[in-house]
The first five atom37 places (N, CA, C, CB, O) and aatype in JSON, in Angstrom:
{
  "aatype": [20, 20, 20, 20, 20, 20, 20, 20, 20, 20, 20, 20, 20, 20, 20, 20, 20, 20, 20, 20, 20, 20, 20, 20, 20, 20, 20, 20, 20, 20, 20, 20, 20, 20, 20, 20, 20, 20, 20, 20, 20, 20, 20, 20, 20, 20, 20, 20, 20, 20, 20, 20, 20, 20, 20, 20, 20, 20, 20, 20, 20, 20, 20, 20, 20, 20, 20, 20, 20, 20, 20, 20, 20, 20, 20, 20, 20, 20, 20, 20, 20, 20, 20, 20, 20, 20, 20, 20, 20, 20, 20, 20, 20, 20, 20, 20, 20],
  "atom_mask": [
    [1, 1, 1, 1, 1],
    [1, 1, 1, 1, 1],
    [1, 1, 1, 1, 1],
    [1, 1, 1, 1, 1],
    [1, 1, 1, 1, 1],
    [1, 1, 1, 1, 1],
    [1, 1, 1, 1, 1],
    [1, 1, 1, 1, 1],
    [1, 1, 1, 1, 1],
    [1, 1, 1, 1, 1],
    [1, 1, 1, 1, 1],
    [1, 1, 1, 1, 1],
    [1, 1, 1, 1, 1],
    [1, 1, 1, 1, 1],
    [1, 1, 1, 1, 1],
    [1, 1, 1, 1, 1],
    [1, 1, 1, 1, 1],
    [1, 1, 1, 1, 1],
    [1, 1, 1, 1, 1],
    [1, 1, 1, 1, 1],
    [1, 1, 1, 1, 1],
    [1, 1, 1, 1, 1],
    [1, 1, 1, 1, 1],
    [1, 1, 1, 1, 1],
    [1, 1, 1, 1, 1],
    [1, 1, 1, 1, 1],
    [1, 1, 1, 1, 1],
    [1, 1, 1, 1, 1],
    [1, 1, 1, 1, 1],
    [1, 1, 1, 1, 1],
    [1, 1, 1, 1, 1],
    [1, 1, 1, 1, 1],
    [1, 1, 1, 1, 1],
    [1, 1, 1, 1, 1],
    [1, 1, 1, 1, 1],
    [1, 1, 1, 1, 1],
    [1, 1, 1, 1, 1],
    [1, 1, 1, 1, 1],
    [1, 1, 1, 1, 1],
    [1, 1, 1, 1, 1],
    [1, 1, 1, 1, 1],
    [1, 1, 1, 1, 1],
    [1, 1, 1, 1, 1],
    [1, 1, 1, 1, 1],
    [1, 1, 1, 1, 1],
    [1, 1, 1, 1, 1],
    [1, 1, 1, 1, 1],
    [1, 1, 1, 1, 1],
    [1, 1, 1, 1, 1],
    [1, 1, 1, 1, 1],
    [1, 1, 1, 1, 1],
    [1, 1, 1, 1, 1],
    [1, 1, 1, 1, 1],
    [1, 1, 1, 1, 1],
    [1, 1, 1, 1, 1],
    [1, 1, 1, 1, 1],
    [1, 1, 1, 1, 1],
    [1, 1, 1, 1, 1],
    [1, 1, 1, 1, 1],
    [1, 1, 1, 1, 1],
    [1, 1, 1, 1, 1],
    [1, 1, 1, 1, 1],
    [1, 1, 1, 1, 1],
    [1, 1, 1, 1, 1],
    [1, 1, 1, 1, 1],
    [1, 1, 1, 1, 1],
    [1, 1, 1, 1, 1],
    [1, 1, 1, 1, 1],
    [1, 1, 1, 1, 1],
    [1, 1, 1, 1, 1],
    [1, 1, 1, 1, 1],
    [1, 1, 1, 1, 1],
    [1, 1, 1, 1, 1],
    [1, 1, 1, 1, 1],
    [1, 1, 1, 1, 1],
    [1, 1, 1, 1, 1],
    [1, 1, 1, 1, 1],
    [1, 1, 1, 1, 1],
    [1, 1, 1, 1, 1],
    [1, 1, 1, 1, 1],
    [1, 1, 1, 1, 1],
    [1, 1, 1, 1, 1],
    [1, 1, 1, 1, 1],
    [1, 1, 1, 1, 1],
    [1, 1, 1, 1, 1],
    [1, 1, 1, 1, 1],
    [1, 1, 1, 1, 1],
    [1, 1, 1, 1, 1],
    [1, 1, 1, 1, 1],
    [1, 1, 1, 1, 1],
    [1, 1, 1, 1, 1],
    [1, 1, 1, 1, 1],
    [1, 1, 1, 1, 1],
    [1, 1, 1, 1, 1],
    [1, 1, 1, 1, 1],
    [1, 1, 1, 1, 1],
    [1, 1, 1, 1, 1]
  ],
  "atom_positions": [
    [[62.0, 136.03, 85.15], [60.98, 135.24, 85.79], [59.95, 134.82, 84.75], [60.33, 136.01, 86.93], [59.62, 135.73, 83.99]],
    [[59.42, 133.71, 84.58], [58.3, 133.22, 83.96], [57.39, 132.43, 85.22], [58.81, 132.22, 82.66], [57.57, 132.21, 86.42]],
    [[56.45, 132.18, 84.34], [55.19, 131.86, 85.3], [55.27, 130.35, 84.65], [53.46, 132.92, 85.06], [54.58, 129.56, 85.29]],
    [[55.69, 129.99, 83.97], [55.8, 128.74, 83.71], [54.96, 128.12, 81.88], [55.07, 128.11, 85.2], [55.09, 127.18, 81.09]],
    [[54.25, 129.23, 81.99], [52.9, 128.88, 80.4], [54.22, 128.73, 79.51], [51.39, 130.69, 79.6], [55.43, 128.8, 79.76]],
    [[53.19, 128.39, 77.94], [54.05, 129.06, 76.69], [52.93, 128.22, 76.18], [55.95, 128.81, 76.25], [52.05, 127.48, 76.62]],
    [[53.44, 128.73, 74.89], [52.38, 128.79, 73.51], [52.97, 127.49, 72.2], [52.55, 130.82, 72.64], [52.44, 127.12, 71.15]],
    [[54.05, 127.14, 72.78], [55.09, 126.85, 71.65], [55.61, 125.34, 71.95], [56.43, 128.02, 71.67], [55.65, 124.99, 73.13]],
    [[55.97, 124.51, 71.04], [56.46, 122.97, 71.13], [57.14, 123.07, 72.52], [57.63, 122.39, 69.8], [57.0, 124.07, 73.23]],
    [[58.07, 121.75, 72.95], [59.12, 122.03, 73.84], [60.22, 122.28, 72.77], [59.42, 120.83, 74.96], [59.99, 122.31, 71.56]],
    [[61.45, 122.45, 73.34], [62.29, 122.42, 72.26], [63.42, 121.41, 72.56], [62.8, 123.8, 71.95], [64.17, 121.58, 73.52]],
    [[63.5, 120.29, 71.66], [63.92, 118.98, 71.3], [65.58, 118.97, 71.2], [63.19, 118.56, 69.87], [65.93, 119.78, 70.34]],
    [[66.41, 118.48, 71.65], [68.06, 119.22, 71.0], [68.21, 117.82, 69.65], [70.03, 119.16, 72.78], [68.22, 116.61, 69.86]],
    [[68.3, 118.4, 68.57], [69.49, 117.72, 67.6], [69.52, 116.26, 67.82], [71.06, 118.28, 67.93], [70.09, 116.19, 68.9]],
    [[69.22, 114.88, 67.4], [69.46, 113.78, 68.2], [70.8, 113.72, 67.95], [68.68, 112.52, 67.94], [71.5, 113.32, 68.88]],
    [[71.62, 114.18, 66.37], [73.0, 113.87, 66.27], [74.01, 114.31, 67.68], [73.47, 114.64, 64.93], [74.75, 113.66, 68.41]],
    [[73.63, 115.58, 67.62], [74.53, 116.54, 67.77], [74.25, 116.78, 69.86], [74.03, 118.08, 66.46], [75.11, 116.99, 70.71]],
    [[72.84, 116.64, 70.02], [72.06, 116.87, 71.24], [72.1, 118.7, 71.86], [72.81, 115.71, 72.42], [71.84, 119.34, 72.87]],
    [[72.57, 118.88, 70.56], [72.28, 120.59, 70.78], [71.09, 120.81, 70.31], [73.26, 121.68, 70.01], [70.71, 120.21, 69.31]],
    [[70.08, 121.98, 71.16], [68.99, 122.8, 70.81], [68.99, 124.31, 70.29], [68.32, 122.79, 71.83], [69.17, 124.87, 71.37]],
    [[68.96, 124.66, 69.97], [69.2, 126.06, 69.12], [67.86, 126.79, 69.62], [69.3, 125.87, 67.17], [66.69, 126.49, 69.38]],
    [[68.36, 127.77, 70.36], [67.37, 128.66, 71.18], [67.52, 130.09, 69.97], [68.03, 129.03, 73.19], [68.59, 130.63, 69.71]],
    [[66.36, 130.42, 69.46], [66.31, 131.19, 68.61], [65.19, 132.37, 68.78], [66.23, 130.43, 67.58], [64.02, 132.01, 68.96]],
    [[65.43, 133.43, 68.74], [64.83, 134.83, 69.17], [63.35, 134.52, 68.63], [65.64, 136.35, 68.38], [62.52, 135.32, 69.05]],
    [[62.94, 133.66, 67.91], [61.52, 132.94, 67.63], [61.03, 131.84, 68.59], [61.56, 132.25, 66.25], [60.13, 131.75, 69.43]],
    [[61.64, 131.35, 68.3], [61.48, 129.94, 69.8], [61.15, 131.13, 71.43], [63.95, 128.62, 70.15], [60.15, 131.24, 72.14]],
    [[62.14, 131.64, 71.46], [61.66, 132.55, 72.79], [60.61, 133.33, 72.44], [62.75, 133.56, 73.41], [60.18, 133.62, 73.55]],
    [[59.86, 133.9, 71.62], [58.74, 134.79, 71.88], [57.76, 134.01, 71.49], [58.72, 136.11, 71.21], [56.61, 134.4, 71.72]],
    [[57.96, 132.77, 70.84], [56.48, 131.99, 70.93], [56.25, 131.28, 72.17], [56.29, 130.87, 69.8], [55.36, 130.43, 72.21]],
    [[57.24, 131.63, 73.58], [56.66, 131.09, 74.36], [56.07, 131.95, 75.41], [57.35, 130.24, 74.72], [55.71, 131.64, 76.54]],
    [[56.04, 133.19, 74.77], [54.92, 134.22, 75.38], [53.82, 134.27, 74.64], [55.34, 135.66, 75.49], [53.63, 133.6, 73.63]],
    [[52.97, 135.15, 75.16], [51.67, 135.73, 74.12], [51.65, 136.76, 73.31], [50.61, 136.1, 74.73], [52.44, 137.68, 73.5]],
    [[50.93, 136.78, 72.5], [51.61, 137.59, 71.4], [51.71, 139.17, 71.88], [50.7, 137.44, 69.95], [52.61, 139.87, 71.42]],
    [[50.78, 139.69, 72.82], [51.07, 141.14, 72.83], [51.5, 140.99, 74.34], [49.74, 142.3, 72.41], [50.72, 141.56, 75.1]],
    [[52.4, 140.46, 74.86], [52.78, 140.66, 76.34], [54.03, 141.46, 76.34], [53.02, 139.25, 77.15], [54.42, 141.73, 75.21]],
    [[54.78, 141.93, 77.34], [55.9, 142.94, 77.25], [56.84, 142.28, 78.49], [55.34, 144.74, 77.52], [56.31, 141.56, 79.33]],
    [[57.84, 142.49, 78.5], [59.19, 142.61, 79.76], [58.92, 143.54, 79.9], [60.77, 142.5, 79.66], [58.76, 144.44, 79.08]],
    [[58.73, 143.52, 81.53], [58.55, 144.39, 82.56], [59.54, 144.14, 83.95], [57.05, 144.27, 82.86], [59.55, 143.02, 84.47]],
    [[60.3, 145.2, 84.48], [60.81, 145.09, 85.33], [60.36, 145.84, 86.78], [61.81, 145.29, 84.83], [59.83, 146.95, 86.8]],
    [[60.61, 145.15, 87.82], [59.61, 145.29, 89.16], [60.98, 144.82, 90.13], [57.85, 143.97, 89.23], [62.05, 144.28, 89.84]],
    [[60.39, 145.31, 91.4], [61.05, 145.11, 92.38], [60.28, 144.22, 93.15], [61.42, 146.22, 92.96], [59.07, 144.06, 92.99]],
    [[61.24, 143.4, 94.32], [60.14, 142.71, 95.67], [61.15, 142.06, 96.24], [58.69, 141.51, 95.31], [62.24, 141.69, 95.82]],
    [[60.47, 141.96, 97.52], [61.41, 141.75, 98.7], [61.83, 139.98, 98.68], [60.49, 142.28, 100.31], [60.97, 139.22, 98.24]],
    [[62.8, 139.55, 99.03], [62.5, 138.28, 99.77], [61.38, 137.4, 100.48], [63.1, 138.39, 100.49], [61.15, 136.2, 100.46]],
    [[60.94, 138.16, 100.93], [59.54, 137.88, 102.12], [58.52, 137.6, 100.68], [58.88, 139.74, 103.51], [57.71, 136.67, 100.66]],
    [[58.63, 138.16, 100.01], [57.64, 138.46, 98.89], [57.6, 137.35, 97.84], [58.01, 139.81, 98.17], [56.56, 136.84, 97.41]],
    [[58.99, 137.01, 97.43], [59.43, 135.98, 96.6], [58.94, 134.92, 97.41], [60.95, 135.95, 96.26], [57.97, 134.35, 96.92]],
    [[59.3, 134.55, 98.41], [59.19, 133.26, 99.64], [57.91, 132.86, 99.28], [59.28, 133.67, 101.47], [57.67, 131.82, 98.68]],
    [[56.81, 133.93, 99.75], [55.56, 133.65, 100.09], [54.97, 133.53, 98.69], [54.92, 134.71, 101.05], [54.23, 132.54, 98.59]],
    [[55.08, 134.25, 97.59], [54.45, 134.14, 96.03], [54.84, 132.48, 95.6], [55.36, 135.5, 94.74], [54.1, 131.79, 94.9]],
    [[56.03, 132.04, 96.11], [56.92, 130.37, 96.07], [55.71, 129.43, 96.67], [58.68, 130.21, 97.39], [54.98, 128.65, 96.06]],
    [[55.72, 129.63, 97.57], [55.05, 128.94, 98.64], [53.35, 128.98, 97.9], [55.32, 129.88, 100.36], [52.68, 127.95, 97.94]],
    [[52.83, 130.14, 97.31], [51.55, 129.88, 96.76], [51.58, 129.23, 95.62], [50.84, 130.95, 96.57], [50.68, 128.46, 95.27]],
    [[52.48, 129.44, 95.04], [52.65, 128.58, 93.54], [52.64, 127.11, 94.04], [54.27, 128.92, 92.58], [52.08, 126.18, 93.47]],
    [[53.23, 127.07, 95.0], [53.82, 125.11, 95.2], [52.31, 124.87, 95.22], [54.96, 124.32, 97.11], [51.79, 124.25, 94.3]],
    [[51.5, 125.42, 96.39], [49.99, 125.2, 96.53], [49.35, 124.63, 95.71], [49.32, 126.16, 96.64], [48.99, 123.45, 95.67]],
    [[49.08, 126.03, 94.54], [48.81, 125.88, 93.41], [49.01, 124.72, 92.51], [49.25, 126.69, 93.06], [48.21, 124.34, 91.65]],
    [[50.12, 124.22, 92.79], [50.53, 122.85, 91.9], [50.53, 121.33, 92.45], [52.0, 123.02, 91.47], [50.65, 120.24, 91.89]],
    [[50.35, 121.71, 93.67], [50.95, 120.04, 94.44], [49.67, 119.89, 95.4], [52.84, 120.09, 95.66], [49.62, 118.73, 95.8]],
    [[48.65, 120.65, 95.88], [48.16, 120.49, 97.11], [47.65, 119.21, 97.02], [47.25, 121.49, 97.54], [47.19, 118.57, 96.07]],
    [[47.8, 118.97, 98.18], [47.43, 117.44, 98.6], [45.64, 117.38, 97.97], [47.61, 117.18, 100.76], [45.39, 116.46, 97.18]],
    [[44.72, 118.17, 98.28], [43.19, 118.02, 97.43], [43.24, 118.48, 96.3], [41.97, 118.74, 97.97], [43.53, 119.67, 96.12]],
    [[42.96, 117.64, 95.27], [42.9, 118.03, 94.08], [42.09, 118.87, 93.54], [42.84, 117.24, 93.54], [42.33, 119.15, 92.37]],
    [[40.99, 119.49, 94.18], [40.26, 120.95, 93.94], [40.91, 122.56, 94.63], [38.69, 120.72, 94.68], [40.41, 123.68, 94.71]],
    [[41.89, 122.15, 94.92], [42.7, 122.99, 95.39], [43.97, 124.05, 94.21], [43.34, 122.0, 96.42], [44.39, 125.2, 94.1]],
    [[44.13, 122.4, 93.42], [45.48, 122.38, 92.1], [45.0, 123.46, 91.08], [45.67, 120.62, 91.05], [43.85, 123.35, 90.66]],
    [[45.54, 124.2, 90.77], [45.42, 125.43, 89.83], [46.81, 125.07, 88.89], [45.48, 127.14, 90.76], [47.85, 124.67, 89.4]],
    [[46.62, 125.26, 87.48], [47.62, 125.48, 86.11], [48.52, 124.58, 86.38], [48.38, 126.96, 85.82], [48.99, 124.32, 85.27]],
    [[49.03, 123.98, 87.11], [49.79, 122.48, 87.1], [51.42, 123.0, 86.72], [49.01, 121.19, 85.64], [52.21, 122.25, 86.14]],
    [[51.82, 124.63, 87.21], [53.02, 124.27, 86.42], [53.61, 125.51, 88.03], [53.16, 124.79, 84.11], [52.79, 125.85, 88.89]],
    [[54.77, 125.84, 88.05], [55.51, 126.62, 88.88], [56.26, 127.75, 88.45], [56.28, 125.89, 89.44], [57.07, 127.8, 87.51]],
    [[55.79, 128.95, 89.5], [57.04, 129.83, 88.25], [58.58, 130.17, 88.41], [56.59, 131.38, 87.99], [59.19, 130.35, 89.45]],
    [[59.04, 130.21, 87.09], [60.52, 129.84, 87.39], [61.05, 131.2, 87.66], [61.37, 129.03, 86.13], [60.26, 132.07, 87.3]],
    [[62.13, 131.64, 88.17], [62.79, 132.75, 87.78], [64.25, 132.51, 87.78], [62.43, 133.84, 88.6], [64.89, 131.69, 88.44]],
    [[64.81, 133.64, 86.65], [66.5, 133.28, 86.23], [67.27, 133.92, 87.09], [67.06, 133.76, 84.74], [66.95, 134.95, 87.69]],
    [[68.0, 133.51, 87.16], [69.17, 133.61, 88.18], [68.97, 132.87, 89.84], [69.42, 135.32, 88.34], [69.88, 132.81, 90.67]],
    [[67.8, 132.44, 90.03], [67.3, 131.75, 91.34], [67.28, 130.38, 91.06], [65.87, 132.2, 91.84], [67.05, 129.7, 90.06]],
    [[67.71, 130.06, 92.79], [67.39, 128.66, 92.78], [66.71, 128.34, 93.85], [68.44, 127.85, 92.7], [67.0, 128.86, 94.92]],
    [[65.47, 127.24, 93.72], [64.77, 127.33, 94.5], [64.9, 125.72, 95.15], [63.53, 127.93, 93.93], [64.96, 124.79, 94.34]],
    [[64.94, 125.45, 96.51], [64.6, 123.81, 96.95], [63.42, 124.13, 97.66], [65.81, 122.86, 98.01], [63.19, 125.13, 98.34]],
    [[62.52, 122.88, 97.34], [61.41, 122.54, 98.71], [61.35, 121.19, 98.41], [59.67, 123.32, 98.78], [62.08, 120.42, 97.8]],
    [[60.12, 121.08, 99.08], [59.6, 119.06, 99.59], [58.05, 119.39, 99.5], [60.13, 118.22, 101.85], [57.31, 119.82, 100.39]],
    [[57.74, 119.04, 98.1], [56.2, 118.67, 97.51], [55.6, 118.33, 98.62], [56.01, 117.44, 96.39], [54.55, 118.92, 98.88]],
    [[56.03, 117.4, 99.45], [55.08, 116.76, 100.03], [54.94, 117.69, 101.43], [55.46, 115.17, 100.17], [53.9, 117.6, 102.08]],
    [[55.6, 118.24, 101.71], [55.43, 119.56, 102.98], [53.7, 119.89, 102.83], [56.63, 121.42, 102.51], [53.08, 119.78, 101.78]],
    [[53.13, 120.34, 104.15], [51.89, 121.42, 103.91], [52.47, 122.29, 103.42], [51.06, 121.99, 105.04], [53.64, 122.6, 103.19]],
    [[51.02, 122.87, 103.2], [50.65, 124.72, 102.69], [51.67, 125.27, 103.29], [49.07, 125.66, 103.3], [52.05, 124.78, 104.35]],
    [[52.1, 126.0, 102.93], [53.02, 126.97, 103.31], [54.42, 126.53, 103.98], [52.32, 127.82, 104.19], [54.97, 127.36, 104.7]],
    [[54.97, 125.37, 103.81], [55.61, 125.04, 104.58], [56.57, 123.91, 103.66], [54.76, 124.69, 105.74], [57.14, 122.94, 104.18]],
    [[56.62, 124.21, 102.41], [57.42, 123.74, 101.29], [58.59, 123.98, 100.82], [56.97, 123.89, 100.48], [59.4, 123.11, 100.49]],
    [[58.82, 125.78, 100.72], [60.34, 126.35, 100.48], [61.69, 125.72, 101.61], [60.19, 128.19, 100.75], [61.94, 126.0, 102.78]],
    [[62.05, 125.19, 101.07], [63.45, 124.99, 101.92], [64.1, 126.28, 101.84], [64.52, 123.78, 101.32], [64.07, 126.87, 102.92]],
    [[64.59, 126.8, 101.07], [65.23, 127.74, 100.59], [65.47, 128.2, 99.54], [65.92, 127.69, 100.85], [65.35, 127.44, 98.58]],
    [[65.86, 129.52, 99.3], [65.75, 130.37, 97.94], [67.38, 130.97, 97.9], [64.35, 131.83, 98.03], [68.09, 131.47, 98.77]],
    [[67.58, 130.68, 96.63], [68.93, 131.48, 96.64], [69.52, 132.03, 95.05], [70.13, 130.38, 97.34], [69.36, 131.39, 94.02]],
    [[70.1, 133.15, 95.13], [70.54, 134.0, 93.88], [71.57, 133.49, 93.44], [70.82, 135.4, 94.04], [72.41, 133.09, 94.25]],
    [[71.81, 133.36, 91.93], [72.85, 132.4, 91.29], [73.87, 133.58, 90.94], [72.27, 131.39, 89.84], [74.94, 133.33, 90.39]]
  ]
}
């Protein structure tokens, strides 16, 4: 799971080739320098609703509402909604890859 930040360029692929080379540097400059992997548990209900505050966070229709402009991702999930839904009422569905 990421929260979406990073510290670091995007990373561009190759124009020849259109490969990007993901390199054990490229991944930790897109944390902070003293942060750690940490592993945690949480329910569905939990994921749903933390989804649903992030969309908030990023899309709400009042723009004093919009916090960090970005969503957080997590690996192995896939997530659908509709931006334009209200508060809480964005997740279509969540599902494990």
């Amino acid at each position: 799971m990421s929260n979406g930040f990073r510290f670091c360029p995007p990373l561009v692929p190759d124009p020849k080739t259109g490969i990007a080379e993901i390199t054990n540097d490229f991944l930790w400059s897109m944390l902070p320098v003293d942060s750690e992997a940490k592993l945690g548990m949480a329910t569905g209900r939990q994921i749903w609703d933390w989804m649903e505050h992030e969309l908030e966070n990023a899309f709400a229709k009042e723009p004093v509402k919009r916090f960090g402009g970005w969503v957080i991702r997590f690996k192995g999930m896939e997530v659908n909604f509709t931006i334009e839904k209200q508060e809480g009422k964005r997740v279509n569905w969540i599902e494990s890859k």
